[in-house]
N, C-alpha and C positions, 0 to 999 in steps of 0.2 A: 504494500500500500504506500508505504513512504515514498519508494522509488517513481510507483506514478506520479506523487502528490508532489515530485520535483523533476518530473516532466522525462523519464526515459523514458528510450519507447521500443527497446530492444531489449531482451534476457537473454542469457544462455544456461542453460541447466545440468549438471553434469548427473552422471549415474554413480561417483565416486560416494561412500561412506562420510558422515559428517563424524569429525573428530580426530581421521586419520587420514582425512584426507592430502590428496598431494596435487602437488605440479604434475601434468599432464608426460612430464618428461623426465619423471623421477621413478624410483624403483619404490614397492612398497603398496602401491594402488589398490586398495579395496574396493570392488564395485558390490552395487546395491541390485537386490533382485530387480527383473523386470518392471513386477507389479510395482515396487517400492517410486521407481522410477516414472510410469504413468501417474501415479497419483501426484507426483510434484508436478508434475508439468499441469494436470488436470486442476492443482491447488492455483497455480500461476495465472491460466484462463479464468478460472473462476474471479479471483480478486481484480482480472482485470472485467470481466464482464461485467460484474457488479457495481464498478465504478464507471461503466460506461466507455472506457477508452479501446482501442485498436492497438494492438502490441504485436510485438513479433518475438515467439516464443523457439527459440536454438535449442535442440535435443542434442548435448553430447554425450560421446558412450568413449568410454578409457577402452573399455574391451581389449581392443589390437593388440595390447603393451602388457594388459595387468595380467596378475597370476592368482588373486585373489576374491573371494565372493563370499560375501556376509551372508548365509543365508543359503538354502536351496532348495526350496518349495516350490519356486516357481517353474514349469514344466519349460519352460522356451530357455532357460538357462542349464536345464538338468541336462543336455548331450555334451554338452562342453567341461562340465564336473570331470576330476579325475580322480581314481580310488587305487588302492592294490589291489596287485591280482595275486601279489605271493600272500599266504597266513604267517608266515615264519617269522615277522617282522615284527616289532614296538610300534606302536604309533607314533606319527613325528612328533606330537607334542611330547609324552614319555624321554622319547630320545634327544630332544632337544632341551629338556627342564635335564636329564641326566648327564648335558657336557656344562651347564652349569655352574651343576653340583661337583663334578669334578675338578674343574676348573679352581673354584671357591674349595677345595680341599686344598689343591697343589699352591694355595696362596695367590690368588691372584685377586686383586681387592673391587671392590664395586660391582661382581658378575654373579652376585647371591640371588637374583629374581626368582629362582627355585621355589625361594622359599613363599615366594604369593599364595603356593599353589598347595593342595594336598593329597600329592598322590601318592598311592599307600608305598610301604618299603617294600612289598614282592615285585610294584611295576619298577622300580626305580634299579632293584635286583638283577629284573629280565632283560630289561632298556644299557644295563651298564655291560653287564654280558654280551649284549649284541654289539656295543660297544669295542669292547675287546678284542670278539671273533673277526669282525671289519677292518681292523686295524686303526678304528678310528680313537681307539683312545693313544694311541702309540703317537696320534698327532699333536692332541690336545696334550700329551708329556711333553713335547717339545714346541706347543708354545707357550706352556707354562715356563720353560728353561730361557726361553729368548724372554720371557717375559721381566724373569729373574735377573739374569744378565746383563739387560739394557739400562746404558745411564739415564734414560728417558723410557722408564715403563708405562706404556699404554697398555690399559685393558680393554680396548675394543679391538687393538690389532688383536691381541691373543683371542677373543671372541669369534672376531672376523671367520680367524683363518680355520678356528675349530668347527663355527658351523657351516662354511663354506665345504670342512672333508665331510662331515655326517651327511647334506645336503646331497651333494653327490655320489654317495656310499648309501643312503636312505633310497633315493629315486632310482636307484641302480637294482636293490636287491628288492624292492617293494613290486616291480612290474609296475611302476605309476602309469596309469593309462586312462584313459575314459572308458566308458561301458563300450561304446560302440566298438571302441580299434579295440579292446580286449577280446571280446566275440569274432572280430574279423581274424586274429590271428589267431583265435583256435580255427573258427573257420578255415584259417586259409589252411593252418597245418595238417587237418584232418581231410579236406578233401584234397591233399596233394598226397595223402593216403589209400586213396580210391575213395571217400563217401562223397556221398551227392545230398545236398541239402534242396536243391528247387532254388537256391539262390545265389547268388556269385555273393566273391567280395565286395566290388564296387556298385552293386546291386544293393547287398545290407548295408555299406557307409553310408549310400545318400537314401536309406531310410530312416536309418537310425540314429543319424546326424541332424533328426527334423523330430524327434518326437520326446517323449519325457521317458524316463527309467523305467519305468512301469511297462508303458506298451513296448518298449525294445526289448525288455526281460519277458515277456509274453512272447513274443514273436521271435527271439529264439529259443525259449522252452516247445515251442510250435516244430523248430527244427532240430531237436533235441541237442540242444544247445546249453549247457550248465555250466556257467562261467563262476569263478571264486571273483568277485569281486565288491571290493566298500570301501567306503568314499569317507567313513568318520572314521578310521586310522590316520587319514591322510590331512586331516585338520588338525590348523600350526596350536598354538600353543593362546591365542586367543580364540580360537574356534573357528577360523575362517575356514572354508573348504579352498582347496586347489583346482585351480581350473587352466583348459588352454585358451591361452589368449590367441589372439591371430585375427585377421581380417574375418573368416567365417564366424565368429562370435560378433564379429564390429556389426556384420550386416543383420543378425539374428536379432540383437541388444538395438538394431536400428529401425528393420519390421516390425519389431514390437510397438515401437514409440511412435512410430509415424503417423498416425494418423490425430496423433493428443500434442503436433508442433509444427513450425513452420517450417523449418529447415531441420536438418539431420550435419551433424560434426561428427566425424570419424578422428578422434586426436590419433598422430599414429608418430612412429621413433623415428624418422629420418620420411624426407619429401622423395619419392616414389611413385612416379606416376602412372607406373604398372600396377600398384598398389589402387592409387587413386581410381584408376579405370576399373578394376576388378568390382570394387566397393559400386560406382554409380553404376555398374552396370547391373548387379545383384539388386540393387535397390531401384532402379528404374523397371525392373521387371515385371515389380511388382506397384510400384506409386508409378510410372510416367511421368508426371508431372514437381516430381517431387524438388526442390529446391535442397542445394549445398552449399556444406561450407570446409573452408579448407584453412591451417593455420599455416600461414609461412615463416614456420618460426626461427626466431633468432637463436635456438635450445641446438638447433642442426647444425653442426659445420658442413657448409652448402657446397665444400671442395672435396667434402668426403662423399658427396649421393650419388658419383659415379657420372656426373653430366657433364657436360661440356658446358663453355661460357654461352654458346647459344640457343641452348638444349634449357639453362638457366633462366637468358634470357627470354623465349618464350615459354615458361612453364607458366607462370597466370594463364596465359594464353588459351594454353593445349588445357588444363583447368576448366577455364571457361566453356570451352565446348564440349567437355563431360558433364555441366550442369551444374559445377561448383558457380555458385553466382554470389558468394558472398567471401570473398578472400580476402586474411587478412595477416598482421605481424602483431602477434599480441604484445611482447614487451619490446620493440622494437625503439620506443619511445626511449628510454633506457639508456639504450646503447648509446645510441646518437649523441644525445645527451651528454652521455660519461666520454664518447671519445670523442665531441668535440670540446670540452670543459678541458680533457688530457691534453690536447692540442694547442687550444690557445692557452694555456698557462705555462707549457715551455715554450712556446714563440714568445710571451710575454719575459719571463724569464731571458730568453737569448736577447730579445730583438726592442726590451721595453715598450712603450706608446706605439712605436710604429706596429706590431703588432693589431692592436687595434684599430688605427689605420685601415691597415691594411682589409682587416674585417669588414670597417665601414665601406669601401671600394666594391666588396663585394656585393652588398645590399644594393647599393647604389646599380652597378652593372646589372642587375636580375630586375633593378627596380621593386625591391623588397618591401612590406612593409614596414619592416625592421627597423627601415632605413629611418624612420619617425617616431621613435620608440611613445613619445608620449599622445600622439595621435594612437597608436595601438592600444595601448592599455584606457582608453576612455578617456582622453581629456575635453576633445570637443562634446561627448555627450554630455559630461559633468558640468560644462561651464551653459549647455543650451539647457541644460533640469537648471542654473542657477537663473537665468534670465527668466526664463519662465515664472521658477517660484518669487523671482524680485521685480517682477513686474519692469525689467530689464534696466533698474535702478545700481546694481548691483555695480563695482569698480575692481571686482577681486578676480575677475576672469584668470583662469589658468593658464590660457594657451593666447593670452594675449601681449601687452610690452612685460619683454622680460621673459618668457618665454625660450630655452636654449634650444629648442626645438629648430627653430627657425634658422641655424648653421646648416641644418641640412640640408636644408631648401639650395644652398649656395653652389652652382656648377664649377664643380672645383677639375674636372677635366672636359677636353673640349667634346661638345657633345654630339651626337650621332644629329642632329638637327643641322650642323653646318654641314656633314656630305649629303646632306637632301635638300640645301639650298646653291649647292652645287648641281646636284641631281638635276632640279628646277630647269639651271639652265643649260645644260647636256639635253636636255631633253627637249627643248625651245629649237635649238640650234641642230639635232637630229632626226626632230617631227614626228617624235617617239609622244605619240596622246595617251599619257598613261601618268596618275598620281603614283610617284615613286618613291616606297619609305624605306628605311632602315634600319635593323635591329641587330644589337651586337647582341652575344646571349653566350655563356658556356655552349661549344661543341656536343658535348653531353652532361649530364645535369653531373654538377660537382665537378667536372673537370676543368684543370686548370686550361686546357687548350677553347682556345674563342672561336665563334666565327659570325663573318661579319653578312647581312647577309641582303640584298637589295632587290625587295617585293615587290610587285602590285598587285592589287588584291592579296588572293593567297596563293599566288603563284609565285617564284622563286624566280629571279631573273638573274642574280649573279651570287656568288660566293666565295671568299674566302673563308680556308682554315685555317689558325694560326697559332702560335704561342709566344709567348715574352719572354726571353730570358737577359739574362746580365748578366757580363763579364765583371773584370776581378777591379776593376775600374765605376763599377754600377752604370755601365752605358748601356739602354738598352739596346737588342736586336731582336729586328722580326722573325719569327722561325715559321715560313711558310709550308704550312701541310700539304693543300690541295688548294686549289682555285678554278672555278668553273663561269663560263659565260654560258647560260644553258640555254639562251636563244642563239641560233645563227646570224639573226638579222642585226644583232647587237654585237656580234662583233667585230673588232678592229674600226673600234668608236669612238676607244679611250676610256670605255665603261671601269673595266677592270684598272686602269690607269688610275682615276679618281679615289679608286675606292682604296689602294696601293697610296694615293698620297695622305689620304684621311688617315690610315691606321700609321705610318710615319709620323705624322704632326700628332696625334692622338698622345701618342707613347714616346716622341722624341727619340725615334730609332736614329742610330748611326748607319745601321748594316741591317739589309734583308739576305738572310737565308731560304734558298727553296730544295729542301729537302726530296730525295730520290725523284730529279726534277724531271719535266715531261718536256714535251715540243713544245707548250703552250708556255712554262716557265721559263727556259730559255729563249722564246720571240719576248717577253713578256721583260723579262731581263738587260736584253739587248735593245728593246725600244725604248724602252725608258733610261738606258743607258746614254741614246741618241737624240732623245730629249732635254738631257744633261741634271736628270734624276737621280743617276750614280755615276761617280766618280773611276768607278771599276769595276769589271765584274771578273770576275774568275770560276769556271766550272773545276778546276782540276783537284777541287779536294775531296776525293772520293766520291761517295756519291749526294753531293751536294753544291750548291752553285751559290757561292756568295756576291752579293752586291755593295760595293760602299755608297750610302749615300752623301751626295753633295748637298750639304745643310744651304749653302747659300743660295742655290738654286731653289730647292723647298721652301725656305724662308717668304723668297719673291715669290712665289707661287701663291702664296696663302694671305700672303698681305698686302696684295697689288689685284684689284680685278681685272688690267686688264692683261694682265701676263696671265691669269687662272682662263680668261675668255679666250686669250689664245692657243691656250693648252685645247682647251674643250673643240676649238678648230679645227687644231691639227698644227698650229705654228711656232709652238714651242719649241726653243731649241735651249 
């Protein structure tokens, strides 16, 4: 109710346990039966219906990841339960409270939780013995020794490492399996014996992979089928049951819920888009219409998912037309945050004030609103609620004299407005009928390489790409990437020429570089060479052509119109 009552208008709901629960990307995940599950989401609808409002309710299911379930009543969760299939064994919990106990004998301090519990001394007897036989205590002796040994004793590595050997030595000798793959491998062994049941392997998994314990225990006592198998040995030492997680519980945990929400979240360990397909297509099977959502989390290292940078780059994409239509980076915010705080504080540290600077240029070039910090945070609204309530009496205005806002305002480099009053008359003088603008912008978003770029409408008429760098002198130079005139009738106009003086004057370059240069870089070099643009040009430094520019030529360019009109003619020299 609150959350309506301050205006969201989205939930997301998870099927994780309250109390223990976790990050979608952590180990440990208890999920909540089925039913337990529809009824939150049915509580969600309800409080919103009752207040009238339209919400959008997000059904996520941990399933994929978790290994844990509160609960096992609920038939649509009972195929994916897993129990033993050997009797021979202790129950986990038993053998889990007895490395403990051993533990807390051999001296290791803080690991007594045994003691919560009251389980009588013949199980602790049986459990310690099995113990033994496994070799598992032979481990827990030796990290009780490392334990002892270390000038830094930690008791959860000795915990760690002792229930990590039981874990593995419990699931090993228990046969931990679900109902279903237990029956299938007596299945399978018995009829690779000569018997014939009337039903294959993959025949009983995807029946018995769809229904509850009951009717799968039915239906293979039908084919004289008598499996040892139970599922409450196999719960931990809070009573969880074990279960397999995996994409085919994500879709089970998802059919259940879909019709009590608006979308379906699949959380899953690493972005997969094999995975993701598997998922929307299990669930479109059955809803068509159903709406996703997908987390592109920042929890993934996105170098480790096996893609490529443009397998990366379009994954929204390929996303999208599975039907995930809601994608997003849940802490995403975070990062950003923390590495760009990391960032500008040793720039700051190296480079002092300029630093900031430096910042400010950037807002400036993208056109930010940053770039007005006190226009963002609410100053002109504050001062219009002040006029209003003073009946415009009022002399305290915020954002009025006095105001440091107003430095920003100030064109502290020369602005893309004079190559479009240049443009003006290039365009006068070539008979080009077209309003011609200009937008410097980052290359691609965050990158330090620019480009510069000359529209009409939303069509692209010419481009540079380029970067700034400086020598040990702080002179800039242009570092040209690419440049294109993408009309033919434009060129050999001077287009490209104009836009080549602007980013010079702009930056106060001394030298343009055209890196891994084309035919059009080298004419491009040499005409403006012959213009008396640059002072030199040299191709022969590998694969790169530099050009000096002649500052006193550019100078007169820029501050004389009619040396700039005769450029645009053609009669520069």
């Amino acid at each position: 109710r609150r959350f309506v009552e301050a205006g969201v208008p989205g939930y997301h709901i998870e099927d994780q346990k309250p109390g223990v629960k976790k990050c979608g990307h952590q180990g440990g995940k208890v999920l909540v039966p089925c039913d337990e599950q529809i009824k939150r989401l049915n509580a969600a609808r309800f409080q919103l219906d009752v207040m009238g409002v339209p919400g959008i309710i997000v059904a996520r299911t941990d399933a994929e990841a978790a290994n844990l379930l509160d609960g096992g009543t609920d038939e649509r969760d009972q195929p994916f339960i897993m129990g033993a299939t050997q009797q021979s064994v202790p129950s986990y919990k038993d053998a889990y409270l007895a490395v403990l106990r051993l533990l807390t004998e051999a001296g290791v301090e803080g690991v007594n939780g045994h003691l919560l519990y009251a389980v009588p001394e013949n199980r602790y007897k049986q459990a310690i013995a099995w113990l033994d036989q496994t070799g598992v205590n032979q481990i827990i002796e030796k990290a009780a020794v490392t334990y002892h040994s270390s000038p830094d004793p930690r008791a959860d590595d000795a915990v760690d490492r002792a229930s990590d050997a039981l874990a593995e030595a419990w699931h090993r000798a228990s046969g931990l399996a679900t109902y279903s793959q237990a029956v299938a491998d007596q299945l399978s062994l018995r009829a690779s014996e000569g018997e014939s049941f009337g039903m294959e392997v993959g025949e009983w998994l995807g029946f018995a992979s769809n229904v509850d314990t009951a009717t799968a225990r039915s239906r293979a006592a039908e084919m004289g089928l008598d499996v040892a198998w139970n599922a409450e040995v196999a719960r931990t030492t809070e009573g969880y049951y074990q279960v397999q997680g995996g994409i085919p519980y994500a879709v089970a945990k998802s059919l259940a819920v879909a019709p009590y929400c608006d979308l379906l979240w699949m959380e899953t360990k690493t972005a997969d888009l094999e995975d993701a397909k598997e998922f929307a297509e299990a669930v479109h099977a059955v809803h068509p219409d159903k709406m996703l959502a997908y987390n592109l989390s920042p929890s993934f290292n996105w170098d480790t998912t096996g893609m490529t940078e443009d397998e990366m780059r379009e994954f929204p994409a390929e996303l999208g037309q599975l039907g995930f239509v809601f994608n997003f980076i849940t802490y995403g915010g975070h990062q950003i945050d923390g590495m760009a705080g990391e960032e500008f504080a040793a720039s700051l540290q190296q480079d002092g004030m300029l630093a900031l600077a430096r910042l400010q240029r950037k807002f400036r070039l993208v056109d930010s609103p940053y770039k007005t910090p006190q226009t963002l945070v609410g100053g002109p609204r504050l001062d219009a609620a002040l006029m209003a309530s003073s009946g415009r009496t009022a002399t305290t205005r915020a954002m009025g004299k006095g105001s440091t806002q107003f430095q920003h305002l100030v064109q502290t480099e020369v602005p893309t407005r004079e190559l479009e009053s240049w443009l003006e008359r290039w365009a006068l003088h070539n008979n080009v009928d077209a309003e011609l603008k200009v937008q410097l912008r980052p290359y691609t978003a965050g990158s330090e390489i620019l480009e510069l770029v000359v529209r009409s409408g939303d069509n692209d008429l010419a481009n540079v790409v380029f970067g700034v760098l400086h020598d040990r002198r702080r002179r800039a130079i242009l570092s040209v990437r690419d440049q294109n005139t993408h009309s033919p009738a434009l060129r050999r106009k001077r287009l490209m020429t104009l836009m080549h003086l602007y980013l010079i004057r702009r930056y106060n370059a001394v030298s343009v570089q055209y890196l891994t240069p084309t035919e059009d870089n080298f004419r491009q070099a040499a005409g403006m060479r012959g213009m008396g643009f640059y002072s030199s040009v040299s191709d022969e430094v590998g694969q790169i052509t530099v050009a000096d520019v002649d500052e006193a030529v550019v100078t007169n360019l820029v501050t004389d119109d009619d040396a700039l009109q005769q450029l645009i003619a053609g009669h520069a020299t």
